[in-house]
N, C-alpha and C positions, 0 to 999 in steps of 0.2 A: 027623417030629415036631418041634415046634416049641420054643426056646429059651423057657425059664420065668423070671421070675424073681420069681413072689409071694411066696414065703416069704422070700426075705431082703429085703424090702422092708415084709412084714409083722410080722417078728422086729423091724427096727429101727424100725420105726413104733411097735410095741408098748412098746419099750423106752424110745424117746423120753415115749412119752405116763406111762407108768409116773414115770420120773425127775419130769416137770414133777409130777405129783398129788404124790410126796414133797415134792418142796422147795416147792410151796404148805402142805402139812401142815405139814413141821418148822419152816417159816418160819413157820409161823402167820398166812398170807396170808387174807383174809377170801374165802369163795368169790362174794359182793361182786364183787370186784373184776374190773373187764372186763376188764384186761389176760389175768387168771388163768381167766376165761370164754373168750375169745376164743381165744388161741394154741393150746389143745391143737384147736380145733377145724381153726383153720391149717393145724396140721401132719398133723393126719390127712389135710384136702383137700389139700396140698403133697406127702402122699408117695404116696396113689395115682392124682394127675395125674402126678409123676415117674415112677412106676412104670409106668406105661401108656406114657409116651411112650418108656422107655426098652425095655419089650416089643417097641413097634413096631423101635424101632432093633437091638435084638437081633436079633430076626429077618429084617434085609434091606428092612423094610416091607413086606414082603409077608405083611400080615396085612388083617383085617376088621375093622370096627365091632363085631362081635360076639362077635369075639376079643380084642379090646383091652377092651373091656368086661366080661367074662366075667375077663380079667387083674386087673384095679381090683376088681371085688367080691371073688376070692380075695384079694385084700392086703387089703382091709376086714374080710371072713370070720376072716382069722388075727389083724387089729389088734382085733375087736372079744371075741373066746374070749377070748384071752390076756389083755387089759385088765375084760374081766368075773372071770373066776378069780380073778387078782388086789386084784381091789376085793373079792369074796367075803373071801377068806385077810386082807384086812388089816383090817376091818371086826371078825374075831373077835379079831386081833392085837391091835387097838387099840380098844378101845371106848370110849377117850376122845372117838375123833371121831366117833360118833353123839351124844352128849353136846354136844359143840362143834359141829355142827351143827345140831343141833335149837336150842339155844341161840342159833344166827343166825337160825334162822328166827322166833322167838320174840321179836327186838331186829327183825328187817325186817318185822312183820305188819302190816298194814294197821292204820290207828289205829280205825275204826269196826267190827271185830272186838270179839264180847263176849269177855271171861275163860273163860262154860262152854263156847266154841266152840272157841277156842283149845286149851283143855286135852286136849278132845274130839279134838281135829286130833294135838295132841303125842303123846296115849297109843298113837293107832293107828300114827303114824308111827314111835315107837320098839316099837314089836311087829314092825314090819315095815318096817324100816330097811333092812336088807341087801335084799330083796329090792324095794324099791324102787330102791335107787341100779345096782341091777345090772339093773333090768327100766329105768332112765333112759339109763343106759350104750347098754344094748342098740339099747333103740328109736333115740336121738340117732347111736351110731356107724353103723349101718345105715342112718336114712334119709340124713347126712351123707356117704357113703359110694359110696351108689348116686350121690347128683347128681357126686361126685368123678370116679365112673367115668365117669358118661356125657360129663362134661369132658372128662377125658382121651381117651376115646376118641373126640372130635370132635377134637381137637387134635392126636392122633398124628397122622407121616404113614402114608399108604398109599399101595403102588404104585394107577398104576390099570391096571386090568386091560383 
C-alpha cells in the first residue's frame, strides 16, 4: 500500500484558501483586484504540484503517472468540498457580501448595458447568489485542479521501470 498524503495537503490548501477569501472580505479588498483574483488561484496550483511531487517522494518514486495524478485530484477533491461548504455557511452568515457584491457588479457593467437589463441580471443573481458562487467555486477549482494535477504528475520523479 502506498504512502498518502491528500488529506493534509488538502486540509491546508483548504485552510489557506479559506483565510485569503476572509481577509479580502474583512479588508474590503475589491474582488477587482488581480492580485486577490490571482493568488488563491496560485496557491491551489502550488499545493497540488507540491503535493504530488512530494507523493512521488514519499513513496521511494516508485509510483505512476496515474498515481501521482489520481494524488493531485484527491488534494483538489478535499480543497474544492471544504472551500464550497464554507462559501455556502458564510454567504448565510454574512449577507452583506451578496449585497457588496452585486454592488461591484453593478459599478463594473459594461457602460452600453440598458438599466431593464441590468436590473433583470441583478434580481436573478441575488435569487441565486449562493448557488452560483458555489457552482463558480466548483467548476473554477476542479477545472484549475485537474491541469494542477497533470503538472505535477509530469514533474514528479518516477523510478523507471
Amino acid at each position: 500500500m502506498k504512502n498518502k498524503n491528500h488529506v493534509v495537503y488538502g486540509l491546508v490548501g483548504a485552510l489557506v484558501l479559506i483565510v485569503l477569501f476572509m481577509i479580502q472580505y474583512f479588508a474590503k479588498i475589491s474582488s477587482q483586484n488581480m492580485v486577490m483574483r490571482w493568488v488563491p488561484v496560485l496557491v491551489l496550483v502550488g499545493v497540488v504540484i507540491a503535493g504530488c511531487i512530494n507523493y512521488s517522494k514519499i513513496n521511494g518514486e516508485d509510483v505512476t503517472f496515474g498515481e501521482v495524478f489520481g494524488n493531485g485530484f484527491k488534494i483538489t477533491a478535499i480543497i474544492t468540498v471544504i472551500t464550497c461548504v464554507f462559501y455556502g455557511i458564510f454567504v448565510s452568515l454574512f449577507p452583506d457580501f451578496k449585497e457588496r457584491a452585486i454592488e461591484e457588479a453593478i459599478a463594473n457593467a459594461p457602460g452600453n448595458v440598458n438599466q431593464e437589463q441590468l436590473e433583470q441580471g441583478m434580481e436573478f443573481t441575488r435569487k441565486n447568489f449562493t448557488l452560483m458562487m458555489v457552482g463558480g467555486a466548483l467548476f473554477m477549482n476542479l477545472l484549475t485542479g485537474v491541469i494542477a494535477s497533470l503538472i505535477g504528475a509530469a514533474v514528479a520523479k518516477k523510478r523507471k521501470a
